[in-house]
KOLLUM-468809 format. One record per residue (C-alpha): residue in three letters; residue number from 1; x, y, z. Coordinates in nm, 3 decimals. Example, Ala and Ser with C-alpha at 12.3 -4.5 7.8 and 13.67 -1.06 7.14 Angstrom:
! KOLLUM-468809
- ALA / 1 / 1.230 / -0.450 / 0.780
- SER / 2 / 1.367 / -0.106 / 0.714
This chain:
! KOLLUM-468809
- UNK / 1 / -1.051 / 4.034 / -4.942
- UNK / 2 / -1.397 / 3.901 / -4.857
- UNK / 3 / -1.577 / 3.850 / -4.516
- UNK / 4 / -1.487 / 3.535 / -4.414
- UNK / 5 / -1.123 / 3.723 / -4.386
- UNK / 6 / -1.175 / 4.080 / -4.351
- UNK / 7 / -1.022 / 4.160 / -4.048
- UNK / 8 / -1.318 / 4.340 / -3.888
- UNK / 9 / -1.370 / 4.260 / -3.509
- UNK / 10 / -1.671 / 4.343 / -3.316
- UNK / 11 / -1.625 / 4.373 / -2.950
- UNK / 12 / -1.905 / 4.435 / -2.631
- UNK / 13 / -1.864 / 4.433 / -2.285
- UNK / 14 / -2.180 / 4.243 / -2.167
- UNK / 15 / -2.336 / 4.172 / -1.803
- UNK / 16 / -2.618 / 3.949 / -1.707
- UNK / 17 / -2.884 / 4.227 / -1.642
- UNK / 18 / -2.816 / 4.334 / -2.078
- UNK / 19 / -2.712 / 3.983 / -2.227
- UNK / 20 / -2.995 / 3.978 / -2.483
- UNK / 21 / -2.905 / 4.371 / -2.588
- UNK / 22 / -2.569 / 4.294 / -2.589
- UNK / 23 / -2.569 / 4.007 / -2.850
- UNK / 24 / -2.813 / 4.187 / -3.019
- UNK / 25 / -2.562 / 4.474 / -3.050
- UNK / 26 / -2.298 / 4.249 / -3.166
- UNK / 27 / -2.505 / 4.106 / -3.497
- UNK / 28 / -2.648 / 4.453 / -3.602
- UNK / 29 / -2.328 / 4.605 / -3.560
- UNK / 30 / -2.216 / 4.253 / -3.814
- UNK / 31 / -2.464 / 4.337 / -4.025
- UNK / 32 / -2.546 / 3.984 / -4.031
- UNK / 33 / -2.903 / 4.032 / -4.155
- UNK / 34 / -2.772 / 4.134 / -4.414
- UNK / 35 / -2.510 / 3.867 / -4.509
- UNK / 36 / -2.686 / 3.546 / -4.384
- UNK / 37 / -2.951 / 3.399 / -4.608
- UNK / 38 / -3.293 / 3.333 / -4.422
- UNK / 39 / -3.432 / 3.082 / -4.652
- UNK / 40 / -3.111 / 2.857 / -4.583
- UNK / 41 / -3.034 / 2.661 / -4.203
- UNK / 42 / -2.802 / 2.849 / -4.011
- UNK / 43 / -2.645 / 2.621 / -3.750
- UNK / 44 / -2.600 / 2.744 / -3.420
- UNK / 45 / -2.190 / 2.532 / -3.323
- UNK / 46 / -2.277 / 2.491 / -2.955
- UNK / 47 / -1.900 / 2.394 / -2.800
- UNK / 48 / -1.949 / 2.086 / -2.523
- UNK / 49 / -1.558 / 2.037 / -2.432
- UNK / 50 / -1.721 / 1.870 / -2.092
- UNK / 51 / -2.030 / 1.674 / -2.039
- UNK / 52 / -1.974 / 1.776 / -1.677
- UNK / 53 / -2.098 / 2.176 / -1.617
- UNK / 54 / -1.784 / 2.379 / -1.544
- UNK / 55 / -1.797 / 2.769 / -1.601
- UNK / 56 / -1.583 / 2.842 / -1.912
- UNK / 57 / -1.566 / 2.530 / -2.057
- UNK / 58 / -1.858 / 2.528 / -2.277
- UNK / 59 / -2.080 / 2.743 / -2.458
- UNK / 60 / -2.316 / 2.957 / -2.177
- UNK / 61 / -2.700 / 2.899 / -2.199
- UNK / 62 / -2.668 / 3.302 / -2.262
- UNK / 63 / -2.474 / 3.280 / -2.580
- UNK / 64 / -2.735 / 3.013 / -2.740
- UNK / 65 / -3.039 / 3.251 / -2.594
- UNK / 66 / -2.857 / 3.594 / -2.758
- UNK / 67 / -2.816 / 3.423 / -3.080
- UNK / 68 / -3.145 / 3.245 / -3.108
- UNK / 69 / -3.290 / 3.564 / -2.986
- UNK / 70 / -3.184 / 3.792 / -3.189
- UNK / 71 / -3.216 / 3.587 / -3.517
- UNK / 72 / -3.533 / 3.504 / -3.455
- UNK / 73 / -3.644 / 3.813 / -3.455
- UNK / 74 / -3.488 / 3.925 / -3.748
- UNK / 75 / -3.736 / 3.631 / -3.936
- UNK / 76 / -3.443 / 3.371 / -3.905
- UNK / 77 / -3.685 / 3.046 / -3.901
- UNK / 78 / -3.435 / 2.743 / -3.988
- UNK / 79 / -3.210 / 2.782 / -3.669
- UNK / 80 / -3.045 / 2.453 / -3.613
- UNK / 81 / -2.824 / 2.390 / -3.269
- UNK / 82 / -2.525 / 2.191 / -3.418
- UNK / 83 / -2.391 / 1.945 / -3.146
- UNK / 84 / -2.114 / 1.675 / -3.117
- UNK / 85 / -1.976 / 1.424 / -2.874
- UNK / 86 / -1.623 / 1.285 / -2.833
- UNK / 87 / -1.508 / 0.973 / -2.732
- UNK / 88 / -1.489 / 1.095 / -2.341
- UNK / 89 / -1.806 / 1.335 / -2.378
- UNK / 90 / -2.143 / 1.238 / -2.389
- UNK / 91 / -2.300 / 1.520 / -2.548
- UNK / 92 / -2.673 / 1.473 / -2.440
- UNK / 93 / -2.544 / 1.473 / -2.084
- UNK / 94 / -2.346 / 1.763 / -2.175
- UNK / 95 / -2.706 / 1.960 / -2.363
- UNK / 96 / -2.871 / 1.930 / -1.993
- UNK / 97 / -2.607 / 1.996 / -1.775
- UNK / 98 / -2.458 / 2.296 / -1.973
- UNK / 99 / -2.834 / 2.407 / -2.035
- UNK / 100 / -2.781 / 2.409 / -2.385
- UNK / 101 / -3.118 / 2.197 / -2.383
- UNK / 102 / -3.361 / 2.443 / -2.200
- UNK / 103 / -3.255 / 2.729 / -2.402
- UNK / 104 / -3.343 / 2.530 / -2.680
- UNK / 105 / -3.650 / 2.375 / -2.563
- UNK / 106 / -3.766 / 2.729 / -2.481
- UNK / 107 / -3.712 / 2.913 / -2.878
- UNK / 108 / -3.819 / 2.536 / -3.004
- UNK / 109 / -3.498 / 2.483 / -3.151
- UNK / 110 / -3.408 / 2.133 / -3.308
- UNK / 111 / -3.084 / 2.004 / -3.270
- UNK / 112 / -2.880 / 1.723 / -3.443
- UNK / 113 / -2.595 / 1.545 / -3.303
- UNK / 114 / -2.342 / 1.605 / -3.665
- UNK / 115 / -2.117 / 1.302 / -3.612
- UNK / 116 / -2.395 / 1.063 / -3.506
- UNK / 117 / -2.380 / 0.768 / -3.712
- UNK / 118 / -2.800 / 0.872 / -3.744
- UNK / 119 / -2.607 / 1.212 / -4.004
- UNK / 120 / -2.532 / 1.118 / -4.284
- UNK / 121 / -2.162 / 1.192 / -4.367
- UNK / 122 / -2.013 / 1.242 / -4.731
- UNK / 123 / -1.676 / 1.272 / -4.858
- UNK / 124 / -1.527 / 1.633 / -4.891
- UNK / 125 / -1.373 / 1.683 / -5.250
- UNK / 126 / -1.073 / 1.936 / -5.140
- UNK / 127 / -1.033 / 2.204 / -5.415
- UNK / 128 / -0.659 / 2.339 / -5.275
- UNK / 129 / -0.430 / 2.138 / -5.092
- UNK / 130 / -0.496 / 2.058 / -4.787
- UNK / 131 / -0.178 / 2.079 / -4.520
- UNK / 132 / -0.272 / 1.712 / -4.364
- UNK / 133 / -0.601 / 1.588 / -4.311
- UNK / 134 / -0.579 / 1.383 / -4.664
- UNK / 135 / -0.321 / 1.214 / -4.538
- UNK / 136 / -0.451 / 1.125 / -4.159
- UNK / 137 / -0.766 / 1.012 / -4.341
- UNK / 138 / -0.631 / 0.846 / -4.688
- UNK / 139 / -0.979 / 0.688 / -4.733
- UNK / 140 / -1.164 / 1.026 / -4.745
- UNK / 141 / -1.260 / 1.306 / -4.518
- UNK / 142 / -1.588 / 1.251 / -4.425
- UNK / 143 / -1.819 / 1.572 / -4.353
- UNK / 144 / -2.149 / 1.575 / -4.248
- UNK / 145 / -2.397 / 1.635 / -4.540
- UNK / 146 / -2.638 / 1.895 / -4.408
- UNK / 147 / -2.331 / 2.177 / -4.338
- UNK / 148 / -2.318 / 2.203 / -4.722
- UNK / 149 / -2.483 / 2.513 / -4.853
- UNK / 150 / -2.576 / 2.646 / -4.471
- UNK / 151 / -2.508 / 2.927 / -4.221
- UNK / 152 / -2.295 / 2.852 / -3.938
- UNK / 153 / -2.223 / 3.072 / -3.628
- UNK / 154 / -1.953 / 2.946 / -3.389
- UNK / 155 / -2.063 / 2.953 / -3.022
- UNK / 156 / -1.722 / 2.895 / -2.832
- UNK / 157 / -1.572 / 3.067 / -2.473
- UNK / 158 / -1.233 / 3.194 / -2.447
- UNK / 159 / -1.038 / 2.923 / -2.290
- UNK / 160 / -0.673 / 2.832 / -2.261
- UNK / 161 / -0.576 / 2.452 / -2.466
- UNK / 162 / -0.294 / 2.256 / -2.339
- UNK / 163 / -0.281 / 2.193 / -2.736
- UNK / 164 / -0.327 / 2.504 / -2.895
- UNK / 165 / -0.242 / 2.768 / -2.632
- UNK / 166 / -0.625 / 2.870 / -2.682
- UNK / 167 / -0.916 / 2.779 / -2.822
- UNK / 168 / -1.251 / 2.953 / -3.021
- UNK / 169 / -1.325 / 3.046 / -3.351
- UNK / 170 / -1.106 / 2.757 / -3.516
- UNK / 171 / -1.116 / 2.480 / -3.316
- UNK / 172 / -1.501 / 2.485 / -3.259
- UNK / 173 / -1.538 / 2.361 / -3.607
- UNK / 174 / -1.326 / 2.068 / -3.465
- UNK / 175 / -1.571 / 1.856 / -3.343
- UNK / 176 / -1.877 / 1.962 / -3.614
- UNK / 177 / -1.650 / 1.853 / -3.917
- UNK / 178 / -1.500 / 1.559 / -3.812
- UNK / 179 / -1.617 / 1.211 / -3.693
- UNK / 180 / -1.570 / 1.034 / -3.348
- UNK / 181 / -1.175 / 0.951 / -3.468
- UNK / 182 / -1.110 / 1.325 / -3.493
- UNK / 183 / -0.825 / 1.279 / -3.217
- UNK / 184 / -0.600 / 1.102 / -3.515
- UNK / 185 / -0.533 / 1.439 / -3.572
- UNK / 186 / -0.410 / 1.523 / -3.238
- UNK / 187 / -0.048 / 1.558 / -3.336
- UNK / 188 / -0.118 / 1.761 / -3.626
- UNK / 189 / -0.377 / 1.977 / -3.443
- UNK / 190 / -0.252 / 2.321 / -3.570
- UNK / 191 / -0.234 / 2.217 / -3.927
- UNK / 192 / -0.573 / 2.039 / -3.870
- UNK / 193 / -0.748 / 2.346 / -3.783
- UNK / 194 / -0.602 / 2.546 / -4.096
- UNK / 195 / -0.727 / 2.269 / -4.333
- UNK / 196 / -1.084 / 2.258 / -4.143
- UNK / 197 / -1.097 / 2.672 / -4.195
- UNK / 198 / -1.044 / 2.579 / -4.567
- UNK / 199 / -1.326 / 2.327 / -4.532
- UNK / 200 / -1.571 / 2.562 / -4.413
- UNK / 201 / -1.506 / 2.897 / -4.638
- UNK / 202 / -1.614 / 2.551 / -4.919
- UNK / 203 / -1.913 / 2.459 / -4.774
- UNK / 204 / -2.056 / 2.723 / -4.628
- UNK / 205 / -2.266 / 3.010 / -4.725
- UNK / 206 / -2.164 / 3.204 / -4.449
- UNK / 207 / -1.988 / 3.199 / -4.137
- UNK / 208 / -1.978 / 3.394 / -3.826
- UNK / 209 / -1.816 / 3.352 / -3.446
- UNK / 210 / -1.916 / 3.546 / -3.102
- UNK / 211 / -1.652 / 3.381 / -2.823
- UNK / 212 / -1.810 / 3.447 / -2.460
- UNK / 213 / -1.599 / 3.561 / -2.202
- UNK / 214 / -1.876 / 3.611 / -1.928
- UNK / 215 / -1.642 / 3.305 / -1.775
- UNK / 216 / -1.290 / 3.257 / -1.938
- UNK / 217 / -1.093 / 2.979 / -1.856
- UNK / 218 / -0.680 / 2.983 / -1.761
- UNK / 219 / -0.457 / 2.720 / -1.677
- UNK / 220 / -0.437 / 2.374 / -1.825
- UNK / 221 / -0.768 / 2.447 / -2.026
- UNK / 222 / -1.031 / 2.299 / -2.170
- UNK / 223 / -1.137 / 2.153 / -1.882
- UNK / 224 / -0.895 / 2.198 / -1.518
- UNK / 225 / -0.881 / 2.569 / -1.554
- UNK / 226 / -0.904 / 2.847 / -1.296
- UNK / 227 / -1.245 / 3.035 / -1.357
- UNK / 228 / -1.219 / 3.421 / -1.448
- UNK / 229 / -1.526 / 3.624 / -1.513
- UNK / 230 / -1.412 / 3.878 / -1.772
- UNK / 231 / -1.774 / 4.020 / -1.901
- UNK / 232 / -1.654 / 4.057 / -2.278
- UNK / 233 / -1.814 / 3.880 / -2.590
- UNK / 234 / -1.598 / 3.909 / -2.957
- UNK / 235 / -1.705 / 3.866 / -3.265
- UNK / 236 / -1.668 / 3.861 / -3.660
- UNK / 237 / -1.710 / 3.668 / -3.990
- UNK / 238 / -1.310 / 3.623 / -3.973
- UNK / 239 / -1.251 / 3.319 / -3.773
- UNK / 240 / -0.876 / 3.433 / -3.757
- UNK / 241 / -0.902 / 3.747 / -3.677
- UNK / 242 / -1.150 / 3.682 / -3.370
- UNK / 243 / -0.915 / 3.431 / -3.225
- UNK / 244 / -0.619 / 3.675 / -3.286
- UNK / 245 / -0.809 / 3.943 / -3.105
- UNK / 246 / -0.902 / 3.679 / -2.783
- UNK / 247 / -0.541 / 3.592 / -2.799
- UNK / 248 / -0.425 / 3.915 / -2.726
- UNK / 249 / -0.704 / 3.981 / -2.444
- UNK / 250 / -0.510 / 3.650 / -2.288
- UNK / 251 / -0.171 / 3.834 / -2.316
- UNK / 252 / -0.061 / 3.595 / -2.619
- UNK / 253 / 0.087 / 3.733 / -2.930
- UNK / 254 / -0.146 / 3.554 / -3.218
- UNK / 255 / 0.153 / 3.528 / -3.473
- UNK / 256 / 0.306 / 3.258 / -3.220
- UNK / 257 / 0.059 / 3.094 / -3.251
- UNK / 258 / 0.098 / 2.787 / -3.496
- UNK / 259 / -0.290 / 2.743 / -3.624
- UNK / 260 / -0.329 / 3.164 / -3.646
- UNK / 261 / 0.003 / 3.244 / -3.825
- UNK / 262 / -0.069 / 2.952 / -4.083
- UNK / 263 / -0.412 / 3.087 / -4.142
- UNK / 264 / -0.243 / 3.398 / -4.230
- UNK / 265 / 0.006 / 3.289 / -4.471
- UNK / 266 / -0.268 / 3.120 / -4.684
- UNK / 267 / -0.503 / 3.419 / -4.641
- UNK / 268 / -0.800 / 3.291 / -4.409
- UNK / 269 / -0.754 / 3.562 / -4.237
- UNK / 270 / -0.586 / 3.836 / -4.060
- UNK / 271 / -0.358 / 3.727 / -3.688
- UNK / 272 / -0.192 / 4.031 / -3.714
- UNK / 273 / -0.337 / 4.269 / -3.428
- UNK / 274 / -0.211 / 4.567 / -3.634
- UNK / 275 / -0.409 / 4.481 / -3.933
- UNK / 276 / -0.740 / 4.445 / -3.715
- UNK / 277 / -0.987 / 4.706 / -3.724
- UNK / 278 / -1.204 / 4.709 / -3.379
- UNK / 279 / -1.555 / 4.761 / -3.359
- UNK / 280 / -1.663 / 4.867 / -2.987
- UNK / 281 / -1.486 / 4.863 / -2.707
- UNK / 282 / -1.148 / 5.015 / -2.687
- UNK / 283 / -0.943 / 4.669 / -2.546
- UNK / 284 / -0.571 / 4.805 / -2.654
- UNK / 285 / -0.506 / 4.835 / -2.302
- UNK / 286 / -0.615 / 4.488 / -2.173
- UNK / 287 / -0.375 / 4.203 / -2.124
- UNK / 288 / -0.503 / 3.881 / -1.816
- UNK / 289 / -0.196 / 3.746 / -1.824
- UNK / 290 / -0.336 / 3.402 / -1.892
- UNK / 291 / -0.026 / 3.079 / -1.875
- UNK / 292 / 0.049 / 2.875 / -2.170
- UNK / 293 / 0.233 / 2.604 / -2.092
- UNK / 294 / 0.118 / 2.470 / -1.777
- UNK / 295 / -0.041 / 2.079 / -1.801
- UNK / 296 / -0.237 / 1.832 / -1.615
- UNK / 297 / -0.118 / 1.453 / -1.552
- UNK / 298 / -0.298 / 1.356 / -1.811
- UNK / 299 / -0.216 / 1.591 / -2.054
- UNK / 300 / 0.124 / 1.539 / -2.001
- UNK / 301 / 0.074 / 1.181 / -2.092
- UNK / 302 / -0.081 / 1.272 / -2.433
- UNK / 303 / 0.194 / 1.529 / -2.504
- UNK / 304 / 0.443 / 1.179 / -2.496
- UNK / 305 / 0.227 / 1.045 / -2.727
- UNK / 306 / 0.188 / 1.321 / -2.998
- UNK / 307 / 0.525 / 1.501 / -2.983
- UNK / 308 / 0.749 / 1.272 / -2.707
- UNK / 309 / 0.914 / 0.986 / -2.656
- UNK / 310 / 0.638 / 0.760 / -2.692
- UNK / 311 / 0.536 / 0.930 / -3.063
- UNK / 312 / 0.681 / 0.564 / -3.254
- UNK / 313 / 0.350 / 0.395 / -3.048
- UNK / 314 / 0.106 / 0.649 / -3.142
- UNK / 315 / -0.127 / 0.405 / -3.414
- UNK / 316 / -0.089 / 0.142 / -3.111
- UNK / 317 / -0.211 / 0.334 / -2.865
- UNK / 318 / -0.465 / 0.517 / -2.966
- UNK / 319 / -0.535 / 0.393 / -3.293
- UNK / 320 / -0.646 / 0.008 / -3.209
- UNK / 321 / -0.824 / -0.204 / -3.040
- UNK / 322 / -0.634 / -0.121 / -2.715
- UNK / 323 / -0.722 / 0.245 / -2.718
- UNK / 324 / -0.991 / 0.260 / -2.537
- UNK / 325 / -0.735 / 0.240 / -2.213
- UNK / 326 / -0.673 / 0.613 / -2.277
- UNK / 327 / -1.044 / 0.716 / -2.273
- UNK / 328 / -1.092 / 0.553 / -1.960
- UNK / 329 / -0.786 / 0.697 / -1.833
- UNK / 330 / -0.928 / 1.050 / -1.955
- UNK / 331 / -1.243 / 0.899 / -1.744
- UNK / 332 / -1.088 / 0.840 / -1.430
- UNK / 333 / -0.853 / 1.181 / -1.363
- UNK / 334 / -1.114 / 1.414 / -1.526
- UNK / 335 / -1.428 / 1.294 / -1.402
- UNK / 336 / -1.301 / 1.056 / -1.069
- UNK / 337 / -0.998 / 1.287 / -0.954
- UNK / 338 / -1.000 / 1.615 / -1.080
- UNK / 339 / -1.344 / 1.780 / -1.074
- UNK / 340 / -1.415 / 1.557 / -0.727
- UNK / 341 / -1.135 / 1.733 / -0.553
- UNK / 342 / -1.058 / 2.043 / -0.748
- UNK / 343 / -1.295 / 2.170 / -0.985
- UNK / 344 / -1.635 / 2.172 / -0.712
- UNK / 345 / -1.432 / 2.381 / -0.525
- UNK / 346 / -1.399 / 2.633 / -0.811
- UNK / 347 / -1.761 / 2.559 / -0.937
- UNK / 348 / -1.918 / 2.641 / -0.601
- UNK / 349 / -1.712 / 2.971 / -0.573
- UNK / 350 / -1.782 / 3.083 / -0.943
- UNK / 351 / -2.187 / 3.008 / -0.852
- UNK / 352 / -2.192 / 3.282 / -0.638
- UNK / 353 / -2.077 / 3.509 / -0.880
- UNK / 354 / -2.319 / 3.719 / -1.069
- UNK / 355 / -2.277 / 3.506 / -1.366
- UNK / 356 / -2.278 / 3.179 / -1.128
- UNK / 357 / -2.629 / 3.358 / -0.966
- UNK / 358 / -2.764 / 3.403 / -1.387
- UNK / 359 / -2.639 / 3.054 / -1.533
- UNK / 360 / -2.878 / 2.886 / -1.242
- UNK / 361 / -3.158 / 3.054 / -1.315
- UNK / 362 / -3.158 / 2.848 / -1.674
């Protein structure tokens, strides 16, 4: 058993007022000085699931500023903040409203966009078989080039998926690894993730993952969720085991979940709670009760695409020339409907929490 699937779990309640201590207690407790190589670039995976600031959703100015922080002064010079779009987020709108960008424009901290067309991409060689990524992309899985040989630590927020029942550790590599038609492998999203895991323990030196749950996210997540502050950060070089551990702080059991128990069985890690040793806080108790299984309209409409009745025009739909209909359909609920009349009403109430008060003051 190595790091990347270890089971170890490092947990910290954090508050505004101790942010910076707390993340710094995370990574000494991690002993990630000693694991991560300084003369290599360790990416910092900054998670933009909405170009549009909504508590919860993405990574928190904080988590950037505790890693960068911290690493920097441990002598950690080639910090890199790792950022992606999709085809319905525009991640330089997301950098500024999110923050991301004056956190990084404060430790001088570079950032590349990994599926630009501007990074170069090159094929991945798999050496195991992969589940089903060689198969949604026959004509090679393209990677960007400067992940090979680096550090990467995963920034995401624990958040409820109408996909995936939740999302972190795993599915923040999502949008790093693959390219703008990363949503062919909607369908096969569990299996996706499982084959991306196997991607990274290839390419990378190292690997490590601190989820924030200053604001968690429940509901129809990533994006029309109710807004929670839970005040807890977890992390670990076992991108399994973290998500296991967030899984059970949602109330989920992490072997029913598709992506964790896979990981598992091909030892990438350990989803069993039982088998996961704790570092910090005593959480055995804690359960939020977080849904998974309610949807949005639009969600629903993808689910009849992926796994319903409308599966046989998948390739037609969002595969062609025609597809754009569904981004602009993403477009107009998201960004026209649902933040308009739901989500300012949540945003405005969270802002006048104390983590609301902090995230302004970026």
């Amino acid at each position: 058993m190595n790091k990347f699937n270890n089971g170890v779990v490092y947990v910290k309640k954090i508050s505004p007022e101790t942010i910076l201590e707390d993340y710094s207690w995370l990574i000494d407790k991690a002993k990630l000085n000693d694991n991560f190589e300084k003369d290599i670039t360790t990416f910092l995976k900054v998670n933009i699931s909405w170009d549009r600031y909504y508590p919860g959703c993405s990574s928190a100015p904080w988590q950037i500023e505790g890693v960068a922080d911290k690493l920097l002064k441990l002598g950690y010079k080639n910090l890199i903040a790792a950022h992606n779009g999709t085809v319905v987020v525009d991640p330089e709108r997301g950098r500024i409203e999110n923050k991301h960008k004056a956190v990084e424009d404060k430790y001088n901290i570079p950032h590349v966009l990994v599926d630009s067309p501007e990074t170069e991409a090159v094929a991945y060689q798999p050496k195991s078989r992969l589940l089903v990524l060689d198969k949604i992309f026959p004509d090679g899985i393209m990677i960007p080039k400067v992940f090979y040989g680096s550090n990467v630590i995963h920034l995401p927020t624990m958040k409820t998926h109408v996909f995936t029942t939740m999302t972190g550790a795993l599915k923040n590599a999502f949008g790093g690894l693959l390219n703008q038609n990363r949503h062919w492998t909607h369908s096969d999203i569990h299996e996706t993730l499982v084959d991306l895991l196997k991607i990274q323990h290839d390419i990378h030196d190292n690997i490590f993952a601190i989820s924030d749950g200053a604001f968690s996210g429940d509901g129809p997540g990533p994006r029309a969720m109710r807004i929670n502050e839970k005040n807890i950060i977890v992390g670990g070089y076992d991108q399994v085991a973290v998500d296991a551990v967030v899984s059970k702080l949602m109330g989920f059991d992490p072997l029913k979940i598709k992506k964790l128990k896979i990981a598992e069985e091909f030892s990438l890690g350990v989803a069993n709670p039982k088998n996961i040793k704790i570092v910090g806080e005593d959480i055995s108790k804690i359960n939020w009760n977080y849904s998974s299984n309610e949807n949005t309209f639009a969600s629903k409409g993808q689910k009849f695409i992926y796994w319903g009745p409308l599966k046989p025009l998948e390739k037609i739909l969002l595969r062609s020339k025609i597809s754009p209909w569904a981004f602009f359909a993403s477009d107009l609920y998201h960004n026209k409907y649902w933040l308009r009349f739901i989500g300012k009403k949540r945003i405005k109430k969270a802002m006048k929490t104390r983590w609301g008060k902090f995230f302004q003051k970026y």
